[in-house]
C-alpha positions in Angstrom: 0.0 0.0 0.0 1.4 3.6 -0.9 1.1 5.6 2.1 2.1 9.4 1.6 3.2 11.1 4.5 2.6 14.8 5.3 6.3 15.4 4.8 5.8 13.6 1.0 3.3 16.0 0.6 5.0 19.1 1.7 8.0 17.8 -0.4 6.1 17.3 -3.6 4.0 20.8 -2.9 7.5 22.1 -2.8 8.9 20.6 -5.9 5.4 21.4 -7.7 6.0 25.4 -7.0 9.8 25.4 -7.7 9.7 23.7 -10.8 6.7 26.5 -11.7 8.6 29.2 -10.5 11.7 28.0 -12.5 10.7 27.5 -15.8 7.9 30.3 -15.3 9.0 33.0 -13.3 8.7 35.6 -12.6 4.7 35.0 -11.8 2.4 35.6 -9.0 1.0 33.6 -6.3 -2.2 33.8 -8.4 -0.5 32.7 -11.4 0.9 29.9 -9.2 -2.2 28.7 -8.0 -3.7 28.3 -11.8 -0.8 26.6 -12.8 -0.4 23.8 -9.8 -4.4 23.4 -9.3 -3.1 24.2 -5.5 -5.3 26.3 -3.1 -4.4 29.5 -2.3 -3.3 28.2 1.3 -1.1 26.0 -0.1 0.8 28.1 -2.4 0.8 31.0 0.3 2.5 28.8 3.0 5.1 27.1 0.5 5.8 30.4 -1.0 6.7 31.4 2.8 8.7 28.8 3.5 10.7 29.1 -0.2 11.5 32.3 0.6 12.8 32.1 4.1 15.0 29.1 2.7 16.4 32.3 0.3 15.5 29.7 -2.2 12.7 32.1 -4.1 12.8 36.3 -4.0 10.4 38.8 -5.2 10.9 40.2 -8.3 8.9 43.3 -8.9 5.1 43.4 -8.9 2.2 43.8 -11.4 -0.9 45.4 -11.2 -3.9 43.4 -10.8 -7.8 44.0 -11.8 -8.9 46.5 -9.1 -6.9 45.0 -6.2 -3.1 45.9 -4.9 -0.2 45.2 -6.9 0.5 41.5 -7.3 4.2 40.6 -5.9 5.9 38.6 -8.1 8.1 36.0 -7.3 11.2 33.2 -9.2 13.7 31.4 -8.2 16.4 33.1 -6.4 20.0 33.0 -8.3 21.8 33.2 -5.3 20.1 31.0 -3.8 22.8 28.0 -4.7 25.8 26.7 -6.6 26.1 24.4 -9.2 28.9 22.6 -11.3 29.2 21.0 -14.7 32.1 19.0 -15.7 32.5 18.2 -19.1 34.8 14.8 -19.6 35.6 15.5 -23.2 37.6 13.5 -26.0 40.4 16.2 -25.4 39.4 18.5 -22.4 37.8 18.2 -18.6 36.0 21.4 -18.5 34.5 22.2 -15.1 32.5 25.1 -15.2 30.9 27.0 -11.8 27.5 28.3 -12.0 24.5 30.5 -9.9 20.6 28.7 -10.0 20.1 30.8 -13.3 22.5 29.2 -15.2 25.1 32.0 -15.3 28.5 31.1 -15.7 30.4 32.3 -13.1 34.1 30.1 -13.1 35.6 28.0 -15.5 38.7 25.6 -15.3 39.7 23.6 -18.3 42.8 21.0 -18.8 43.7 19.4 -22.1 43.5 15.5 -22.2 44.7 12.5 -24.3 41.8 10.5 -25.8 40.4 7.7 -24.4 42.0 9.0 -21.6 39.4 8.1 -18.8 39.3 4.8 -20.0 42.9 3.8 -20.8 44.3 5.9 -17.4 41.3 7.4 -15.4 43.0 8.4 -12.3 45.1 11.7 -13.8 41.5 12.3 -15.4 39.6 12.2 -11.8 42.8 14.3 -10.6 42.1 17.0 -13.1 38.2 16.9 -12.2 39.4 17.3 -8.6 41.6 20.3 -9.3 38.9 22.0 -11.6 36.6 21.5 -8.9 38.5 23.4 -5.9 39.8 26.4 -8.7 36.3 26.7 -9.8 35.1 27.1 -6.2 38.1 29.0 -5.2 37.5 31.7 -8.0 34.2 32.6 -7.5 34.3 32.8 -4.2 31.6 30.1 -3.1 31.6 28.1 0.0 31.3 24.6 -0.7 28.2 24.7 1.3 26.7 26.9 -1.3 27.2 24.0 -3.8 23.8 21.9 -4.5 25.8 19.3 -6.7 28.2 18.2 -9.4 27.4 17.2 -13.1 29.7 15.0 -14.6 29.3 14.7 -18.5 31.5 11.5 -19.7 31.5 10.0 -23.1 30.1 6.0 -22.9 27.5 4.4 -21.2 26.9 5.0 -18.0 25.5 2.5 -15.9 23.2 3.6 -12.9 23.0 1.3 -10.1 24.6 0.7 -6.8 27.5 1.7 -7.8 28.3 4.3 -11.2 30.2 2.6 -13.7 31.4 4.1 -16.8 31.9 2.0 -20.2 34.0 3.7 -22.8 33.2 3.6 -26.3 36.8 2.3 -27.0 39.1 -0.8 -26.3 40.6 0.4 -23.1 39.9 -0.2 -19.2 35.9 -1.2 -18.9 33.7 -0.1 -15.8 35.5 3.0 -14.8 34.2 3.2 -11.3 34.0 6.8 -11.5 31.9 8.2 -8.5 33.8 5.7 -6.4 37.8 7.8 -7.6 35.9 11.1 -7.3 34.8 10.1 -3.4 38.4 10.1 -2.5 38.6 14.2 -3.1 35.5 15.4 -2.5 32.4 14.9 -0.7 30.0 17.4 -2.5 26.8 15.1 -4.2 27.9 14.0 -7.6 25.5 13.4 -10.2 27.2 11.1 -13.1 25.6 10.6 -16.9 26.4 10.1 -20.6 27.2 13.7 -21.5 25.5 13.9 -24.8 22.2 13.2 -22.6 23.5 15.9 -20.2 23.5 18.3 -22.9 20.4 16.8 -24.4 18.2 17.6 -21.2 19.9 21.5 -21.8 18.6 22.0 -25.1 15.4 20.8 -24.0 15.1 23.1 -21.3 16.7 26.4 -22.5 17.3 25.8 -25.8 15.9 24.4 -29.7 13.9 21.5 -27.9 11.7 24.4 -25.4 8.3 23.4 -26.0 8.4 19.6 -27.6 7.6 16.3 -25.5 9.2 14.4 -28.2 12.8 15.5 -29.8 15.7 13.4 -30.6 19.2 15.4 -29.9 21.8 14.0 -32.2 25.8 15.6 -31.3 28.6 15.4 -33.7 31.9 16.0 -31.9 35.0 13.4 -32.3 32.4 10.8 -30.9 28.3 10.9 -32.1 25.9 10.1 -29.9 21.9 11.1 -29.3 20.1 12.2 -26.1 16.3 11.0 -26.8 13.4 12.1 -25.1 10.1 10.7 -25.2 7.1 12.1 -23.2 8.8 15.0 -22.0 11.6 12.4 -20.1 15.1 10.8 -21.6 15.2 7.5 -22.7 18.1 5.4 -21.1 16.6 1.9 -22.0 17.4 -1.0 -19.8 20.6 -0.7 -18.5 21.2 3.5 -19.2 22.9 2.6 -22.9 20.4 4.4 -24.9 21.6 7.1 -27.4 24.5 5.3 -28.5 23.3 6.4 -32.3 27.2 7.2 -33.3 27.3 3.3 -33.1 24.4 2.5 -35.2 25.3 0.5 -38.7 25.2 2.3 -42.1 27.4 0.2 -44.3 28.0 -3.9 -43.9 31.0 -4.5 -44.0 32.4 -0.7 -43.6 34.6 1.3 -42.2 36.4 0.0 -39.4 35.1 1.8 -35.9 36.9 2.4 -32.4 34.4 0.8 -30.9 35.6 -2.2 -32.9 32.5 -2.9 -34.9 32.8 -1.7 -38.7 30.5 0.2 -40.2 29.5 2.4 -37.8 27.5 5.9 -38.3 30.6 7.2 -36.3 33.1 5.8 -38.7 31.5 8.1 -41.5 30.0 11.0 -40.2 32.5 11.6 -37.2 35.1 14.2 -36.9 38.1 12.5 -37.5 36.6 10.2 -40.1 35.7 13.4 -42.3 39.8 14.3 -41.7 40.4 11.1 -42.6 38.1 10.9 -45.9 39.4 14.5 -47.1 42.9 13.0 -46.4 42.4 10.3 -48.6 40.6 12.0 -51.4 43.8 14.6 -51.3 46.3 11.5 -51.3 44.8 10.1 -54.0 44.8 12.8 -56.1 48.7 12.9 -55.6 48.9 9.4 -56.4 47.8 10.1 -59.9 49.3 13.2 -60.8 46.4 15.5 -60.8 46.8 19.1 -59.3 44.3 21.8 -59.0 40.5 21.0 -59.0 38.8 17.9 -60.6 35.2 16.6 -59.7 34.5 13.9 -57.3 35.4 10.3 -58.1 33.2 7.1 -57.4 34.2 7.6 -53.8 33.0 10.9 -53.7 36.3 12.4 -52.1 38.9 12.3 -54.4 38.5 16.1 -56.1 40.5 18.3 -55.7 44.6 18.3 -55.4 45.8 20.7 -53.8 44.7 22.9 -50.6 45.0 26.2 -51.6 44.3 29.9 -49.5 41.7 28.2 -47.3 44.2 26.4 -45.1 43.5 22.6 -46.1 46.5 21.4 -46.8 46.2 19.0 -49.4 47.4 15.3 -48.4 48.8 16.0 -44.7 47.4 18.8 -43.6 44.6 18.0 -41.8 44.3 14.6 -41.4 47.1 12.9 -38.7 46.0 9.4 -37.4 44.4 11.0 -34.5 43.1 14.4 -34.4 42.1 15.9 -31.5 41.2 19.3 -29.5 42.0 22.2 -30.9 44.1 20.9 -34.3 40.6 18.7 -35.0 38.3 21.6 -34.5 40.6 23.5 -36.8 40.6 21.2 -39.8 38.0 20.0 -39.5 36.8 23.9 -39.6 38.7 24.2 -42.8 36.7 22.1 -44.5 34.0 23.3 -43.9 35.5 26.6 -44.7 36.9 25.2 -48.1 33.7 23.9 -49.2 32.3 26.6 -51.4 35.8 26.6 -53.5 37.6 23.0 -53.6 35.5 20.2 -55.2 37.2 17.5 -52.6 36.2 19.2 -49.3 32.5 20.3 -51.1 32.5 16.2 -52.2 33.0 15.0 -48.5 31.1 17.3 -47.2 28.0 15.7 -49.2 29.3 12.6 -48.5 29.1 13.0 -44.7 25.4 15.3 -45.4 24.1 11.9 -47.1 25.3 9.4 -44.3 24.3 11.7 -41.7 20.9 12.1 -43.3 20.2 8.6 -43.5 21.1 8.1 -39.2 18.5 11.2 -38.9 16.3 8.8 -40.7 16.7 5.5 -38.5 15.8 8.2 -35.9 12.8 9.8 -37.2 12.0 5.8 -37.9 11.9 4.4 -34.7 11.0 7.3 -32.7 8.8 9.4 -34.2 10.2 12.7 -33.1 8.7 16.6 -33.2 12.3 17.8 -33.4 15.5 16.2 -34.5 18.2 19.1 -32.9 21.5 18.5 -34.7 24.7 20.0 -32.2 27.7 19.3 -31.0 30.9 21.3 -32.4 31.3 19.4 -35.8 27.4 18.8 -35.9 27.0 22.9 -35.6 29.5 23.5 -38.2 28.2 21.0 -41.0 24.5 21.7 -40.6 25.9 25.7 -41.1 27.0 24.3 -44.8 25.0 21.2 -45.7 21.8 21.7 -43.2 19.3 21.7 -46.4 21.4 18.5 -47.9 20.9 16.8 -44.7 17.6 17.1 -44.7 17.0 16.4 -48.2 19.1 12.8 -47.5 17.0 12.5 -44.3 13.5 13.1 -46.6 14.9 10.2 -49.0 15.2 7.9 -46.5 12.6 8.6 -44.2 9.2 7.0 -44.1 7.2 10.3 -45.5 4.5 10.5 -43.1 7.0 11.0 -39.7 9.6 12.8 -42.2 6.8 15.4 -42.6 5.8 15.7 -39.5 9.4 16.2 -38.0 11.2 19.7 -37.7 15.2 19.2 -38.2 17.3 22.3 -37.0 20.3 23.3 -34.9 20.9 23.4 -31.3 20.8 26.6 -29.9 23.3 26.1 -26.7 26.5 26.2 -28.6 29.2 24.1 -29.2 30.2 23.4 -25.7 27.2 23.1 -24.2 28.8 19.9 -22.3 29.2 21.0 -18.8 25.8 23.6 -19.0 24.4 20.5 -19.6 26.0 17.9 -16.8 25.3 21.3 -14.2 21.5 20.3 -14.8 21.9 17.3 -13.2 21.7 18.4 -9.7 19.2 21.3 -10.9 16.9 18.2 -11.7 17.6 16.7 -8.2 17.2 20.0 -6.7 13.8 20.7 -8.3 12.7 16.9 -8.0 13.0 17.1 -4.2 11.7 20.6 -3.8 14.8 22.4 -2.9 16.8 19.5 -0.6 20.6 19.6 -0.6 
C-alpha cells in the first residue's frame, strides 16, 4: 500500500511550486495557483517557506484587476551553486554556475583521448583540481554547492555503484563516483554527456516546448540524447543514445568501438579528416593538381589545398586528431567547401550518411524535433543543413519525415558542462529544494 506522509506532501508541494517558478517565473501567487491546481493556502504557506530558505525572491510586482499590486516571485540565483564537468575526447571542463544558469568560473585542462578509460585516475585528478579552482575563484563556500554534473563520453550504468563504459578498447567499468569520493564529498551526479546536454537543449534551448525530440551531437564521438514524453530514454541498463554506433554500411569502415561500419566511422570528426585525407592522397597518387570533380568515392577532387588552409594530403588529417588541431581542420573544410571540389565532395558525402542516421531516428521514434549540435554537428548543418535534410526526406518513411522539424541546437558548441550542471538542478527541483 502507498502511504504518503505529510512530509511527501510538503515535499512534492514544494517541488510542484519550484519547478513553476523556474521555468515560469517571474509569476504571481495567483499565477501559481492556476498553474499547480493548489489552493491559495497552499501556495501561500510554500511560498513562505521558499523564501525564508532564500531559495525564491520577489521580483517586482504587477498590477492586478482593481486589487493591490501582485508581488511577483522566481527562483532566487543566489540561492545556490552548481557545477558542470564536461569529460571531453580532449578536455575536462568544469564550469561554476549560480541557479540561473550563469557562468560564473571555469577551469579547463587538455586530455589525451580515451583517456578516462585507458588511465582514469590523472583524469579524476584534473576533475578534482577543476573542482577546488572553480570554487576557489568565484568565491563560493562549498556549502553553497547543491551538486556536481559530470558529463562523460560512454554508457553510463546507474545502479549501486556508477560505472562508466568507454566507447573504446581500453579499461571497462570505470568506477568513476567511487575515484571522485576520494577528493571530494560534495553530491555527484554522473551521466552520458550527450544526454547531459540533451536535457539542456530541452530546457533552455531548440527542444523548449516539444515532449518528443531526438538530440543527435557530432563531436570526435556521435551520440543522441532521446526524449520521449517529455523524459530521456536510457533503456534497460542506461545505454540508450548510443546512435554514433548505429550501422550504415555492412561491411564498412572499421570503428573504435571495434565494430565496422558504424554511423561514427563516417560522419564523425576524425573520419571526415580522414576521408578528405584520402581523397587529397589520392589525387597525388595520380598526378592530378588543381580541381577535378569527385570520383566514385566521392572524395577524391581536388589536389591541392590552396588559400583556405587545407593542406592537401597531410594537412589535416594525422592518425588521430584531437582538441584544438581537430576543431581547426576540420573547420577548414568546412570553410573550403564553397571553392575545392574534394572538401565540397565530403562534405555531401558525410550530409548523405548523416541524413540517412537522422532517418533510422525519425523511424523508430517518431520525433517533433531532430536538434542537430555538438561542435562538428553545428558546423556542418551551417553548410550542408538543407542537404541533410533532403538525405534524411529520401530515406525517411514520408509520413513522420513530414511531421518532424530538423534544426540546430541553440546552446552552442560546448554546451557539455551547462548541460552535466542540470543534473543536480533536476535533483534539486525533484526534491523541492533538498541539498
Amino acid at each position: 500500500m502507498n502511504r504518503r506522509t505529510v512530509r511527501d506532501l510538503r515535499r512534492g508541494n514544494r517541488s510542484t511550486l519550484l519547478r513553476q517558478l523556474y521555468f515560469r517565473g517571474p509569476v504571481s501567487r495567483q499565477e501559481l495557483g492556476a498553474l499547480t491546481g493548489l489552493s491559495s493556502g497552499s501556495v501561500s504557506n510554500v511560498v513562505g517557506e521558499l523564501l525564508a530558505d532564500e531559495l525564491v525572491e520577489e521580483a517586482g510586482s504587477v498590477e492586478s484587476d482593481g486589487g493591490r499590486p501582485r508581488t511577483l516571485l522566481r527562483v532566487a540565483p543566489g540561492g545556490g551553486r552548481l557545477i558542470g564537468v564536461d569529460v571531453g575526447e580532449a578536455h575536462v571542463r568544469v564550469e561554476l554556475f549560480d541557479l540561473a544558469l550563469t557562468e560564473l568560473a571555469r577551469w579547463e585542462h587538455p586530455l589525451t583521448p580515451g583517456g578516462l578509460e585507458r588511465d582514469p585516475e590523472p583524469v579524476v585528478g584534473h576533475i578534482l583540481t577543476g573542482l577546488d579552482a572553480v570554487v576557489d575563484k568565484s568565491g563560493a563556500s562549498p556549502e553553497a554547492v547543491i551538486g556536481v554534473g559530470v558529463g562523460v563520453p560512454g554508457v553510463v550504468e546507474q545502479g549501486d555503484e556508477i560505472l562508466v563504459h568507454g566507447p573504446t578498447a581500453g579499461r571497462d567499468a570505470v568506477p568513476l563516483e567511487r575515484l571522485l569520493r576520494t577528493g571530494t564529498d560534495l553530491p555527484l551526479f554522473i551521466d552520458n554527456g550527450a544526454t547531459a546536454q540533451g536535457q539542456a537543449e530541452m530546457w533552455f534551448g531548440a527542444g523548449r516546448g516539444a515532449d518528443n525530440a531526438v538530440i543527435a551531437l557530432i563531436g570526435s564521438g556521435v551520440g543522441a540524447a532521446i526524449v520521449t514524453a517529455g523524459v530521456p530514454y536510457r533503456g534497460a541498463t542506461s545505454s540508450a543514445g548510443e546512435w554514433g554506433h548505429t550501422v550504415v554500411q555492412v561491411g564498412g569502415r572499421a570503428c573504435r568501438c571495434g565494430a565496422v561500419g558504424c554511423l561514427e566511422a563516417y560522419v564523425g570528426a576524425q573520419a571526415v579528416l580522414d576521408r578528405y585525407g584520402r581523397g587529397a592522397r589520392a589525387a597525388d597518387a595520380s598526378g592530378v593538381g588543381g580541381a577535378r570533380g569527385a570520383g566514385a568515392s566521392g572524395v577524391d577532387g581536388a589536389g591541392g589545398g590552396g588559400e583556405d588552409g587545407v593542406d592537401g594530403a597531410g594537412g589535416v588529417c594525422g592518425a588521430d586528431n584531437a582538441g584544438e588541431d581537430q576543431q581547426a581542420a576540420f573547420a577548414a573544410i568546412v570553410g573550403a567547401a564553397g571553392s575545392e571540389a574534394r572538401a565540397r565532395a565530403v562534405l555531401e558525402e558525410t550530409a548523405a550518411y548523416l541524413g540517412a542516421g537522422i532517418a533510422d531516428l525519425i523511424n523508430l521514434f517518431n520525433p517533433e524535433r531532430i536538434i542537430l549540435g555538438g561542435w562538428a554537428g553545428l558546423l556542418l548543418g551551417g553548410r550542408v543543413l538543407p542537404r541533410i535534410r533532403a538525405a534524411t526526406a529520401s530515406y525517411a518513411l514520408h509520413r513522420p519525415y513530414a511531421q518532424a522539424e530538423i534544426g540546430l541546437a541553440e546552446l552552442g558548441p560546448d554546451a557539455v558542462a551547462l548541460g552535466a550542471a542540470t543534473l543536480p538542478l533536476a535533483h534539486f527541483l525533484a526534491t523541492g529544494g533538498a541539498r
